[in-house]
PyMOL commands that place a pseudoatom at each C-alpha (Angstrom):
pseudoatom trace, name=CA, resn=UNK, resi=1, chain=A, elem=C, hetatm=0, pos=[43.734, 17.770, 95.799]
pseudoatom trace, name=CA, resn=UNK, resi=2, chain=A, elem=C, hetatm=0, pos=[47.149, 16.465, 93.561]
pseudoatom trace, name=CA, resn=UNK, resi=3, chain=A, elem=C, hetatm=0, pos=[50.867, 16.003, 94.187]
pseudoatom trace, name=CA, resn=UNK, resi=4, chain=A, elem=C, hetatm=0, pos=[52.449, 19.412, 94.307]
pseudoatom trace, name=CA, resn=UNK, resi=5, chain=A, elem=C, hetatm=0, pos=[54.380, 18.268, 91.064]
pseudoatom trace, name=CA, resn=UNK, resi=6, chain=A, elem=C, hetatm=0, pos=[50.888, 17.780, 89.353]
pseudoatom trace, name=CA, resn=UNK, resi=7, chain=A, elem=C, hetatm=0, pos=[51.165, 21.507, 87.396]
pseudoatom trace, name=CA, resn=UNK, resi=8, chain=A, elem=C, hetatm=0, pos=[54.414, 21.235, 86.105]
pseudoatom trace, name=CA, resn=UNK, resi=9, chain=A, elem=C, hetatm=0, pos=[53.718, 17.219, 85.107]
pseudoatom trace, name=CA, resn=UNK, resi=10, chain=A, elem=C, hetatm=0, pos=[50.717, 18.252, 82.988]
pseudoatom trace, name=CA, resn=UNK, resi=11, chain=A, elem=C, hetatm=0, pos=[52.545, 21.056, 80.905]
pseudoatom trace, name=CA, resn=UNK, resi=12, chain=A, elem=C, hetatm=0, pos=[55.212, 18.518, 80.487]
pseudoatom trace, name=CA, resn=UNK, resi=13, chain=A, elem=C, hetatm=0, pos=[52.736, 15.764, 79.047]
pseudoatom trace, name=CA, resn=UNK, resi=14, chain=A, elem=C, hetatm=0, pos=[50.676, 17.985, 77.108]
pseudoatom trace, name=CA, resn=UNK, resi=15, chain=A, elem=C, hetatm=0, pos=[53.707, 19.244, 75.104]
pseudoatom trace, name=CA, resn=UNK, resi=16, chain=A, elem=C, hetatm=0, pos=[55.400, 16.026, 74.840]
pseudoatom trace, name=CA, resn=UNK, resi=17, chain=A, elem=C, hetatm=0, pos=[51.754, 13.585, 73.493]
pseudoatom trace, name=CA, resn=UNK, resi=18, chain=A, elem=C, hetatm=0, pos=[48.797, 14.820, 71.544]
pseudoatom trace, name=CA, resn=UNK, resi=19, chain=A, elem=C, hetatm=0, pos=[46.475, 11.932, 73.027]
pseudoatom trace, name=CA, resn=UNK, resi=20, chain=A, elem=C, hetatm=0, pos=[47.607, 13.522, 76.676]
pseudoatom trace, name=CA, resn=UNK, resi=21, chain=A, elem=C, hetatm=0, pos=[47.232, 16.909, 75.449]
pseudoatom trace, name=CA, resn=UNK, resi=22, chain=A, elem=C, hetatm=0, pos=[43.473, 16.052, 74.990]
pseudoatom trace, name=CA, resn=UNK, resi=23, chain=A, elem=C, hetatm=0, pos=[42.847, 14.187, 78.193]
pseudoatom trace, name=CA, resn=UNK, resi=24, chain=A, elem=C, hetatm=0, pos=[43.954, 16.848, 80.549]
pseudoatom trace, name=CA, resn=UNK, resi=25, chain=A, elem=C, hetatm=0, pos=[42.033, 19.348, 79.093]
pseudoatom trace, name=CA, resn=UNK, resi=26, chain=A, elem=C, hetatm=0, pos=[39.421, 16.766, 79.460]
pseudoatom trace, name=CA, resn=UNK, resi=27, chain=A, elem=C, hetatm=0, pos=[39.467, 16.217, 82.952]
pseudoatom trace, name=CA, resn=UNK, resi=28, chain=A, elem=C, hetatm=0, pos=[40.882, 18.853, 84.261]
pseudoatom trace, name=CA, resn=UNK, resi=29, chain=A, elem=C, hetatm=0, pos=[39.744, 17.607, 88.252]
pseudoatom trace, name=CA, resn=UNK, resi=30, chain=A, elem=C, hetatm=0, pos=[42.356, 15.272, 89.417]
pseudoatom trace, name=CA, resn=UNK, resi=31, chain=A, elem=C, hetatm=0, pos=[42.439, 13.856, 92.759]
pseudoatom trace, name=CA, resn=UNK, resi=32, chain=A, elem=C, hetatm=0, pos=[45.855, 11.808, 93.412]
pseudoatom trace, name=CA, resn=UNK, resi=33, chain=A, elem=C, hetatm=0, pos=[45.699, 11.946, 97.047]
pseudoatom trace, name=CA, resn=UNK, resi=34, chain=A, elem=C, hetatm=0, pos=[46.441, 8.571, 99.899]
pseudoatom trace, name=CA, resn=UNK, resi=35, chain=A, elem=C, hetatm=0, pos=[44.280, 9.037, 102.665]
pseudoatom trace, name=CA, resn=UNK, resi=36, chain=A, elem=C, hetatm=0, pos=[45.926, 5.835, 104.350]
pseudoatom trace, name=CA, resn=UNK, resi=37, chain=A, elem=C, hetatm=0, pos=[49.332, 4.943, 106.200]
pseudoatom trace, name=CA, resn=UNK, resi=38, chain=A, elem=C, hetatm=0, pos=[51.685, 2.425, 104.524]
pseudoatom trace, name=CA, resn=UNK, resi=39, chain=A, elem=C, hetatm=0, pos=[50.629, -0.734, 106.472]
pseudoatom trace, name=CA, resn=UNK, resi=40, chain=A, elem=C, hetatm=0, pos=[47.091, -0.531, 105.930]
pseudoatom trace, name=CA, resn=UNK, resi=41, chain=A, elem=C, hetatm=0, pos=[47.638, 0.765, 102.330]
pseudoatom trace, name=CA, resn=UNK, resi=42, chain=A, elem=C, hetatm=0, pos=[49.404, -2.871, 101.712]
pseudoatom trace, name=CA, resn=UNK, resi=43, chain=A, elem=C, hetatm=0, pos=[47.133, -4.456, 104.002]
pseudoatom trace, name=CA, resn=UNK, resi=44, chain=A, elem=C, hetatm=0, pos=[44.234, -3.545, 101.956]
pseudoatom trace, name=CA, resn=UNK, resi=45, chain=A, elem=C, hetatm=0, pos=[45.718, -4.145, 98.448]
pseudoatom trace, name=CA, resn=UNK, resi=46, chain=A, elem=C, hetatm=0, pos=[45.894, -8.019, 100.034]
pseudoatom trace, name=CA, resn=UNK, resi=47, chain=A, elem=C, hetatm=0, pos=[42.352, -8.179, 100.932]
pseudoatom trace, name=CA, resn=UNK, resi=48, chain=A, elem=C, hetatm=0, pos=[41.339, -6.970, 98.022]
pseudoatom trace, name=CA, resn=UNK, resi=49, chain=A, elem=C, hetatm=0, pos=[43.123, -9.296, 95.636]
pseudoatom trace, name=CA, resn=UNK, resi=50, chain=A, elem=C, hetatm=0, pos=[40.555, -11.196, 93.001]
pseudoatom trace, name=CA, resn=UNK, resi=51, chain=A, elem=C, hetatm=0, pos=[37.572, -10.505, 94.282]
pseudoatom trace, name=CA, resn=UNK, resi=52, chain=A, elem=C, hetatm=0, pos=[35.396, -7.634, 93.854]
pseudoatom trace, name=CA, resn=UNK, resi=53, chain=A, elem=C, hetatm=0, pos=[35.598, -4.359, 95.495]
pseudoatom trace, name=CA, resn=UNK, resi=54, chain=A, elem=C, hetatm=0, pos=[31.827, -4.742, 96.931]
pseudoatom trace, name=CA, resn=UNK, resi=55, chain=A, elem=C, hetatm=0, pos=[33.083, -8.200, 98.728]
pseudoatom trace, name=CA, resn=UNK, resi=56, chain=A, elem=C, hetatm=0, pos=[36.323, -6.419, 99.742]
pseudoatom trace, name=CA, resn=UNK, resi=57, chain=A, elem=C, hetatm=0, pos=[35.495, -3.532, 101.208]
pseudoatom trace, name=CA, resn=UNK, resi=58, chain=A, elem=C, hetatm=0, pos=[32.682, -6.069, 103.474]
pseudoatom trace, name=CA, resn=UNK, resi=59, chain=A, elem=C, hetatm=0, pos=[35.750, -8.063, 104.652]
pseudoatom trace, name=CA, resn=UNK, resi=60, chain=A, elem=C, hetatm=0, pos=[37.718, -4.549, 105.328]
pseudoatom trace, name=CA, resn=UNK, resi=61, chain=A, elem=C, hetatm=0, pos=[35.025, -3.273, 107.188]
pseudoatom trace, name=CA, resn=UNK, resi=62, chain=A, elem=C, hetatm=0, pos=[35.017, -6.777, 109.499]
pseudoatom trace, name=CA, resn=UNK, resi=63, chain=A, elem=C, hetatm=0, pos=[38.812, -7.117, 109.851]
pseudoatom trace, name=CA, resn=UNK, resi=64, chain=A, elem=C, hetatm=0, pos=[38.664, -3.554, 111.151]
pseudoatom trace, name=CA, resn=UNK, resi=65, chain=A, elem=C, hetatm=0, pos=[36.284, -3.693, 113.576]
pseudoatom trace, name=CA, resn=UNK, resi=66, chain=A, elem=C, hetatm=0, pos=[38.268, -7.297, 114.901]
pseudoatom trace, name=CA, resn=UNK, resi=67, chain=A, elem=C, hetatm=0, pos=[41.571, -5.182, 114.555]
pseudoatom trace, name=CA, resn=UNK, resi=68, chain=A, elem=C, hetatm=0, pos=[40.219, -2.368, 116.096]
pseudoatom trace, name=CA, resn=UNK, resi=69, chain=A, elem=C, hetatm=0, pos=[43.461, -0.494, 114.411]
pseudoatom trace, name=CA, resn=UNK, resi=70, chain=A, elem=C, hetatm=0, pos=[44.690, -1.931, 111.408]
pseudoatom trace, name=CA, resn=UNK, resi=71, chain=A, elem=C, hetatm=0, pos=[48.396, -1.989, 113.148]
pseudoatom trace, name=CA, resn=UNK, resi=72, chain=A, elem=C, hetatm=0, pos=[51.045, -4.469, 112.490]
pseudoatom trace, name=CA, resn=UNK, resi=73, chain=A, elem=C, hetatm=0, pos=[50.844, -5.176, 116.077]
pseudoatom trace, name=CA, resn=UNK, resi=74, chain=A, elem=C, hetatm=0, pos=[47.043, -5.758, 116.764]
pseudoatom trace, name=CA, resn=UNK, resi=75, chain=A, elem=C, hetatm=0, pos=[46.984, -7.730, 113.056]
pseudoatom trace, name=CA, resn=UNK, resi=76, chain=A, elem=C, hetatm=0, pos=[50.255, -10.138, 114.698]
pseudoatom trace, name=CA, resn=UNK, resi=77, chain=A, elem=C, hetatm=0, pos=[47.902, -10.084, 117.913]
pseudoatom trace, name=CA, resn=UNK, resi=78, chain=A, elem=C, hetatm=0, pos=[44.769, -11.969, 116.032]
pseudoatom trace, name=CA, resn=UNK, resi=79, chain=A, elem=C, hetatm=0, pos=[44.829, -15.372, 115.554]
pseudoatom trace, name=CA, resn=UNK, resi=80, chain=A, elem=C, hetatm=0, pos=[44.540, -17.064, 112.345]
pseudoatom trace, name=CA, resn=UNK, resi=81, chain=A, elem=C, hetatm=0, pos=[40.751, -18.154, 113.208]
pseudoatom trace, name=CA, resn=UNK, resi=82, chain=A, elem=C, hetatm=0, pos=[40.052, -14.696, 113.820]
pseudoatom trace, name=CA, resn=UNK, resi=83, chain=A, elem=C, hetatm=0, pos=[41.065, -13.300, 110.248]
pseudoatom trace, name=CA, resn=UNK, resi=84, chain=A, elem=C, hetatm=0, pos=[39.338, -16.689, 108.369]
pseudoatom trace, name=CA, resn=UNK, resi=85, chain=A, elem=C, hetatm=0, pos=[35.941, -15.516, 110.558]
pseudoatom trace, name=CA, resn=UNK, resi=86, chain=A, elem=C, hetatm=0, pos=[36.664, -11.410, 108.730]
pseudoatom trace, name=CA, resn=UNK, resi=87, chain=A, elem=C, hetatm=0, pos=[36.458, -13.440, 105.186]
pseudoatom trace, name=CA, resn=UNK, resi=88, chain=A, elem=C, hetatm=0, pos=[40.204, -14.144, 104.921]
pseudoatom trace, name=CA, resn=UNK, resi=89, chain=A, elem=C, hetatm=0, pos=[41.164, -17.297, 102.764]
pseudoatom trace, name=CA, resn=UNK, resi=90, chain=A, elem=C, hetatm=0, pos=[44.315, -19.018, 104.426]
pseudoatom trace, name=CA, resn=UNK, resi=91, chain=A, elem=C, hetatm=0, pos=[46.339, -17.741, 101.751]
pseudoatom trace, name=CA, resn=UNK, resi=92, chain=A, elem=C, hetatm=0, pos=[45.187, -14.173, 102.866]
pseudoatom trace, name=CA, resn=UNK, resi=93, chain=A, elem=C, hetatm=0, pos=[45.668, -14.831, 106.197]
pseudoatom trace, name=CA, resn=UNK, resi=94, chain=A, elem=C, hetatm=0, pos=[49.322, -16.113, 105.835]
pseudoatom trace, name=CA, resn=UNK, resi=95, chain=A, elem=C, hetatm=0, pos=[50.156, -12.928, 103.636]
pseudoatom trace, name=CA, resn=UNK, resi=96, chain=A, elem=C, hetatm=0, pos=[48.913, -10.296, 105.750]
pseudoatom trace, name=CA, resn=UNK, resi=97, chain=A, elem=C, hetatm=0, pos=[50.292, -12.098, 108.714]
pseudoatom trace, name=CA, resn=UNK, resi=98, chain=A, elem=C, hetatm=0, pos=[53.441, -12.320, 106.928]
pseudoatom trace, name=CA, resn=UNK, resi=99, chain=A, elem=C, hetatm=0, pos=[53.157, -8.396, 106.080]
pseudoatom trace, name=CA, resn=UNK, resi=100, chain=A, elem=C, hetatm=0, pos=[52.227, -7.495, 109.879]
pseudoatom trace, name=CA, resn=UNK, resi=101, chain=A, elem=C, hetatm=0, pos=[55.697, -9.198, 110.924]
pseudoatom trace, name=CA, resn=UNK, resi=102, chain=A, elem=C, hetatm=0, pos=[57.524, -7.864, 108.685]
pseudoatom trace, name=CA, resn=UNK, resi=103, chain=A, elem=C, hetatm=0, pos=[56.645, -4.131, 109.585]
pseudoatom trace, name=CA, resn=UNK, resi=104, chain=A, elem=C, hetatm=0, pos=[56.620, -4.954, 113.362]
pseudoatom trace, name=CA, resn=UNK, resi=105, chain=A, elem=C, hetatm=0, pos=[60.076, -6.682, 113.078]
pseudoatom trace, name=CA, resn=UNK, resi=106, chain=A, elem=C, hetatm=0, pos=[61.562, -3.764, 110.938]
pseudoatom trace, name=CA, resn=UNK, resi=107, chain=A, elem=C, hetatm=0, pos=[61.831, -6.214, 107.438]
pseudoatom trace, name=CA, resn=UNK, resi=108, chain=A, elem=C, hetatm=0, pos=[60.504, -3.350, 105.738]
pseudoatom trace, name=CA, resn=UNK, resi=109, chain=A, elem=C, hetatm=0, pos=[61.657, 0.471, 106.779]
pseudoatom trace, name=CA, resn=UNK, resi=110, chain=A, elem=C, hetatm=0, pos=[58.872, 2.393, 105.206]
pseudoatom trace, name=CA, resn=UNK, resi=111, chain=A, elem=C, hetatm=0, pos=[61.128, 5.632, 107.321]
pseudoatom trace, name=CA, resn=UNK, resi=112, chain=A, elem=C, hetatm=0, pos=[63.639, 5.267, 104.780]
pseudoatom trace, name=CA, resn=UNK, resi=113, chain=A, elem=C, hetatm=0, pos=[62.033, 4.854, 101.418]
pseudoatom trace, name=CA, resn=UNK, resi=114, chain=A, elem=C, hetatm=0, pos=[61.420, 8.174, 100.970]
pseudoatom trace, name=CA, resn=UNK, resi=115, chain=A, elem=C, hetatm=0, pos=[64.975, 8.303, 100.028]
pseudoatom trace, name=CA, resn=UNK, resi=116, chain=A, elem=C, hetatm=0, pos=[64.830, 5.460, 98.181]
pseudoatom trace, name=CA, resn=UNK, resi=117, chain=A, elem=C, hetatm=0, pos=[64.757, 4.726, 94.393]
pseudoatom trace, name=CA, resn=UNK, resi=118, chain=A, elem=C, hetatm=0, pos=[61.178, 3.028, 93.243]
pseudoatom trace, name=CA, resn=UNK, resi=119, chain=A, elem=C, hetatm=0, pos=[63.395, -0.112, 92.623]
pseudoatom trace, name=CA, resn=UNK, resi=120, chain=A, elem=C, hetatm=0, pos=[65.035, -0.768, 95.112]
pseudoatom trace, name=CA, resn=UNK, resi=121, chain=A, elem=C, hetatm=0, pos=[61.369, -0.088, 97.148]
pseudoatom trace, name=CA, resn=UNK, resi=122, chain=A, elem=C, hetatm=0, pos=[60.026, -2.692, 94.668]
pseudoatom trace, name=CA, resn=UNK, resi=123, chain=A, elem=C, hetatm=0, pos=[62.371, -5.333, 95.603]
pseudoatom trace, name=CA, resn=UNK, resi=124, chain=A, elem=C, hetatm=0, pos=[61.786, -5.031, 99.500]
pseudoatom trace, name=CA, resn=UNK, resi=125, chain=A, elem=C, hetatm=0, pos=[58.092, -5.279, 99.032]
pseudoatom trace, name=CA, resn=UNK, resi=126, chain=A, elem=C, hetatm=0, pos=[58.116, -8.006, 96.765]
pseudoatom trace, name=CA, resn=UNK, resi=127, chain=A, elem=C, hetatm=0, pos=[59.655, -10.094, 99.804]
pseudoatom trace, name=CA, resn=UNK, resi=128, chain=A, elem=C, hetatm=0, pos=[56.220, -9.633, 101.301]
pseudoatom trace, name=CA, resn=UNK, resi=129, chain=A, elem=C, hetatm=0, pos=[54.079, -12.677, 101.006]
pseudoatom trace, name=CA, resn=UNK, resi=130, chain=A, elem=C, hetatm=0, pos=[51.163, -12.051, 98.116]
pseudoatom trace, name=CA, resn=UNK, resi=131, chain=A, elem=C, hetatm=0, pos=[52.618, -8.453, 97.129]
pseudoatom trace, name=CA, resn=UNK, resi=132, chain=A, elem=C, hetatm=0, pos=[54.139, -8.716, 93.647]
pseudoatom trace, name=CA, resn=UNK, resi=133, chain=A, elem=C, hetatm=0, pos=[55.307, -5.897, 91.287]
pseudoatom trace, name=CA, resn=UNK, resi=134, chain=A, elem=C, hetatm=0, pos=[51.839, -4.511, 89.968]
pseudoatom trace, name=CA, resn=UNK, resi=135, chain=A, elem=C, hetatm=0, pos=[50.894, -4.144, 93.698]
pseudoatom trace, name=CA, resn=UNK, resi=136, chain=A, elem=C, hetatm=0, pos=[53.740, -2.061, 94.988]
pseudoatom trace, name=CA, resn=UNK, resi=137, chain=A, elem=C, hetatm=0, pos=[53.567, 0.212, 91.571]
pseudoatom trace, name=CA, resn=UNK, resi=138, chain=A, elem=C, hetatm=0, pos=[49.857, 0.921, 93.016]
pseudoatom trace, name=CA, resn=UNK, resi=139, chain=A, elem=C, hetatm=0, pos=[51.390, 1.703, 96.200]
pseudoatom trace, name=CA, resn=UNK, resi=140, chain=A, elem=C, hetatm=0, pos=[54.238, 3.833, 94.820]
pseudoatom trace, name=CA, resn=UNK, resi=141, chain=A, elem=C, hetatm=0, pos=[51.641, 5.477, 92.645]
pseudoatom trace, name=CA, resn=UNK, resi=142, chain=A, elem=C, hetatm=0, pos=[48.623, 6.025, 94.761]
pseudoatom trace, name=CA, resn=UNK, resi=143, chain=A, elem=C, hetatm=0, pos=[50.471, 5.908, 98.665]
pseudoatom trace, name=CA, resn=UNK, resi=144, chain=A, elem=C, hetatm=0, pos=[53.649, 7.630, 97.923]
pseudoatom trace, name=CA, resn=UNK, resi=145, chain=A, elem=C, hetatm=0, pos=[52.919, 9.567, 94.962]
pseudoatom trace, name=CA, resn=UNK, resi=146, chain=A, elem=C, hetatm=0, pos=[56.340, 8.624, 93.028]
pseudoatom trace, name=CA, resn=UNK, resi=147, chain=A, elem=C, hetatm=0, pos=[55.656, 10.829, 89.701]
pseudoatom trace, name=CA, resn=UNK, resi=148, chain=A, elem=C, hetatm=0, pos=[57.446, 8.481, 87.124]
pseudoatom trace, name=CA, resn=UNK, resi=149, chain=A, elem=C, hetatm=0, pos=[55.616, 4.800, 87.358]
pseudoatom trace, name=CA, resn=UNK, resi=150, chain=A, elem=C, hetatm=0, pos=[54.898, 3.192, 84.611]
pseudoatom trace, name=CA, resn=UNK, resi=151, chain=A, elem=C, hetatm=0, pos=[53.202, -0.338, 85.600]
pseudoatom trace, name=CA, resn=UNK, resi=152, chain=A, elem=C, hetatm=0, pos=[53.491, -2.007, 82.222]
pseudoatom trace, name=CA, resn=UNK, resi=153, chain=A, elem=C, hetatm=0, pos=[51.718, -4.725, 83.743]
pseudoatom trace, name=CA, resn=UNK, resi=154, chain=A, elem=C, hetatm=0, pos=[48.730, -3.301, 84.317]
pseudoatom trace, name=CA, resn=UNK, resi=155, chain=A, elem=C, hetatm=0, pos=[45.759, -4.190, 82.623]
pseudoatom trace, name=CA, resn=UNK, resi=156, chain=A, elem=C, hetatm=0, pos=[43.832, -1.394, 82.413]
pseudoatom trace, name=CA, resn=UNK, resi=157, chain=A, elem=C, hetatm=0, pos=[46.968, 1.211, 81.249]
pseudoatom trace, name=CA, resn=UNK, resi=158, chain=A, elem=C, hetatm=0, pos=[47.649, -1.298, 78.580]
pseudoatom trace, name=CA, resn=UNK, resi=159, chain=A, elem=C, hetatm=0, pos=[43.841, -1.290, 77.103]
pseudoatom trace, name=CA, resn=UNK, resi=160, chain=A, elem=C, hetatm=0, pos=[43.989, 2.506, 77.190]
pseudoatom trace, name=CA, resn=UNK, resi=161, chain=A, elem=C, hetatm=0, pos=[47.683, 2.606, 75.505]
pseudoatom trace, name=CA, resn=UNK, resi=162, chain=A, elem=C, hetatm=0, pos=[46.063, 0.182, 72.382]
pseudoatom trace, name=CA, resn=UNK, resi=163, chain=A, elem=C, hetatm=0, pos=[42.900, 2.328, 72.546]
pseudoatom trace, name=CA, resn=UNK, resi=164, chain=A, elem=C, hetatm=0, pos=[44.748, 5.834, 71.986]
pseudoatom trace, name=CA, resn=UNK, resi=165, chain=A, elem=C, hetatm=0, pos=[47.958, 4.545, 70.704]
pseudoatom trace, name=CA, resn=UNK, resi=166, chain=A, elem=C, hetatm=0, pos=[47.628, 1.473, 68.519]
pseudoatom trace, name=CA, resn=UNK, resi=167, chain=A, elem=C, hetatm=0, pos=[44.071, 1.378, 67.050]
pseudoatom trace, name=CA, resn=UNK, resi=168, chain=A, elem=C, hetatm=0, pos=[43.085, -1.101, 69.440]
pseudoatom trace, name=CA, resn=UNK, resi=169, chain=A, elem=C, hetatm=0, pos=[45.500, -3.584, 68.469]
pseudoatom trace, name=CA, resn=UNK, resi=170, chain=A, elem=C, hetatm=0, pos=[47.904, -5.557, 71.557]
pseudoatom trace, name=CA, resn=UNK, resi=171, chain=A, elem=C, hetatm=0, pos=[50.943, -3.952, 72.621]
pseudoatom trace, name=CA, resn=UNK, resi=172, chain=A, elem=C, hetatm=0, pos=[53.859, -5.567, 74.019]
pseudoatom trace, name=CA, resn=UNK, resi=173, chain=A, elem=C, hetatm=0, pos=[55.109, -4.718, 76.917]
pseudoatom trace, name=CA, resn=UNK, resi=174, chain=A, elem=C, hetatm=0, pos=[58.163, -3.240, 75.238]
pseudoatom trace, name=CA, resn=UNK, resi=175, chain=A, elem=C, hetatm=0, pos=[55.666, -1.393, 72.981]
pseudoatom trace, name=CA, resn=UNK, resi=176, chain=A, elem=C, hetatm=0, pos=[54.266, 0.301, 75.892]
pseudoatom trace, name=CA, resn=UNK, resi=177, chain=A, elem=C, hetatm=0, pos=[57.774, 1.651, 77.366]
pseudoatom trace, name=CA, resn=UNK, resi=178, chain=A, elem=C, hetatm=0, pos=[58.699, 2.471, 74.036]
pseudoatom trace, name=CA, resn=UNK, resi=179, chain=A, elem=C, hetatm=0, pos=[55.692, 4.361, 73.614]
pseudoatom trace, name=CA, resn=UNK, resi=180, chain=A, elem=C, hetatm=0, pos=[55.509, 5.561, 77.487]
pseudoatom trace, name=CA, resn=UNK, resi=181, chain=A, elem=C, hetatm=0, pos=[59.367, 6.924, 76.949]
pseudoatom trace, name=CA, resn=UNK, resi=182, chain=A, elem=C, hetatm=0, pos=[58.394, 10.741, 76.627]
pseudoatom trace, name=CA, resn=UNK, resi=183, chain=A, elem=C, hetatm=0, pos=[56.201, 10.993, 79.427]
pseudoatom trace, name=CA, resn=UNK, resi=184, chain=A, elem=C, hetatm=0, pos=[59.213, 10.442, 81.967]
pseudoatom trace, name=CA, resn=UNK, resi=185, chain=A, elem=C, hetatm=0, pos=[59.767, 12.294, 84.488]
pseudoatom trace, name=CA, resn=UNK, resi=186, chain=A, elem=C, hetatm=0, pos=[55.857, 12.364, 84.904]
pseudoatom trace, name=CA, resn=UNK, resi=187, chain=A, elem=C, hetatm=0, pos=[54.831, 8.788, 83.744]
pseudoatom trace, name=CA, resn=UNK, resi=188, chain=A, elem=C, hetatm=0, pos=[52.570, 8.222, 86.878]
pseudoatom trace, name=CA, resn=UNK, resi=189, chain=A, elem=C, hetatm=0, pos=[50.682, 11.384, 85.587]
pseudoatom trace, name=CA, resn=UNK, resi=190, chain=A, elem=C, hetatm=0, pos=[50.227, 10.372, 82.238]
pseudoatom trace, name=CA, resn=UNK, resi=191, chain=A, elem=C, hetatm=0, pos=[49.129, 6.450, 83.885]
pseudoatom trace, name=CA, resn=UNK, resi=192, chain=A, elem=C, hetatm=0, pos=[46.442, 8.479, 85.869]
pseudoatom trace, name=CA, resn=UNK, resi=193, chain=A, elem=C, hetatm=0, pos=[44.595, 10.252, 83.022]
pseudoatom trace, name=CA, resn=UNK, resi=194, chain=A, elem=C, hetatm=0, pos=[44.910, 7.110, 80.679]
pseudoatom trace, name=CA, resn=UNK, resi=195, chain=A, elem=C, hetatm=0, pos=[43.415, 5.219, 83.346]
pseudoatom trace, name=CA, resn=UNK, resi=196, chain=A, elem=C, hetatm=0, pos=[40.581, 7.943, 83.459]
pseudoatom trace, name=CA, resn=UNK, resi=197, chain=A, elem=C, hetatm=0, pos=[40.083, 7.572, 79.945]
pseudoatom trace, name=CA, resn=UNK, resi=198, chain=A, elem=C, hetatm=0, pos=[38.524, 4.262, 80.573]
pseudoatom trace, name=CA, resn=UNK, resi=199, chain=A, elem=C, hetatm=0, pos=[36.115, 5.052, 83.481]
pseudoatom trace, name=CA, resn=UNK, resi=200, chain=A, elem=C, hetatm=0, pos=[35.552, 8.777, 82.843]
pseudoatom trace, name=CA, resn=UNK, resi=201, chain=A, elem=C, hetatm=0, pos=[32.746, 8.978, 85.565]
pseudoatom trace, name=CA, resn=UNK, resi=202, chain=A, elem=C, hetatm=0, pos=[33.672, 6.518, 88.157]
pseudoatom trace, name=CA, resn=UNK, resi=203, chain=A, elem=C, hetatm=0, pos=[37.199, 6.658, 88.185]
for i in range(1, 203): cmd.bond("trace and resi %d" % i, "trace and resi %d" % (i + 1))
show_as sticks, trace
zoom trace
């Protein structure tokens, strides 16, 4: 299943970039779909922050079943002792603690940022304890499906950029928007299939 814009974004890309031309006929099975509310989305992005998706997923799986829902309520309701026994670090446990108040205390409106520019969503999230930029690009990408992100920052978009673009020599972040400029109003599109580019099986 895609984003309902998905059709129209891939006709746009594939007349606009030769190297995105090729990897949509590629892989021509995209699945772009959140299967998560925007609390737990965020919540999970914390816990999985440097350290491997095999140990996060464990400590998901144990904060869950402490939880019982992963609400901003029942996550304000644990204690801090609680979260450290899931596999939280203190820093964790401040952040998603931090994250938990500011949904329950209405901080954040997540009701409202559907009519909200990716910016301006960016710069309430960032308040958040432990979520910085790249992680609320992810969000906007994979949770709300905004169709023009371009997470410059990202690690694995820029190796695929040098790869396709560059010969395999380092962009600069300018580099990469100057680069990225056609692809708008679809960039999050053309992010997905670069990243696939990478991990064509596992992705």
């Amino acid at each position: 299943m895609r984003p309902r814009f998905w059709p129209e974004a891939t006709v746009h890309l594939a007349r606009r970039d030769r190297v995105l031309r090729r990897l949509i006929t590629a892989y021509p099975e995209a699945d772009f779909v959140s299967r998560r509310d925007a609390f737990e989305a965020l919540a999970r992005s914390i816990v999985g922050q440097q350290i491997s998706v095999k140990a996060a997923q464990s400590i998901w799986a144990r904060f869950v079943a402490c939880a019982g829902k992963v609400s901003p309520a029942r996550v304000r309701a644990l204690a801090p002792e609680s979260l450290r026994a899931c596999g939280f670090s203190g820093r964790k446990v401040a952040y998603v603690q931090d994250l938990a108040m500011r949904f329950d205390e209405g901080l954040v409106k997540p009701r409202r940022w559907a009519r909200m520019e990716d910016e301006a969503i960016i710069e309430e999230l960032v308040q958040v304890k432990g979520i910085g930029r790249w992680t609320v690009e992810m969000f906007l990408i994979f949770h709300m499906k905004r169709p023009d992100v371009l997470p410059v920052g990202d690690l694995g978009l820029r190796r695929a950029m040098e790869r396709h673009y560059n010969e395999g020599e380092a962009l600069t972040r300018d580099e990469m928007r100057a680069i990225g400029a056609p692809w708008s109003p679809f960039s999050s599109v053309a992010t997905w299939y670069l990243w696939r580019s990478l991990d064509p099986v596992g992705f």
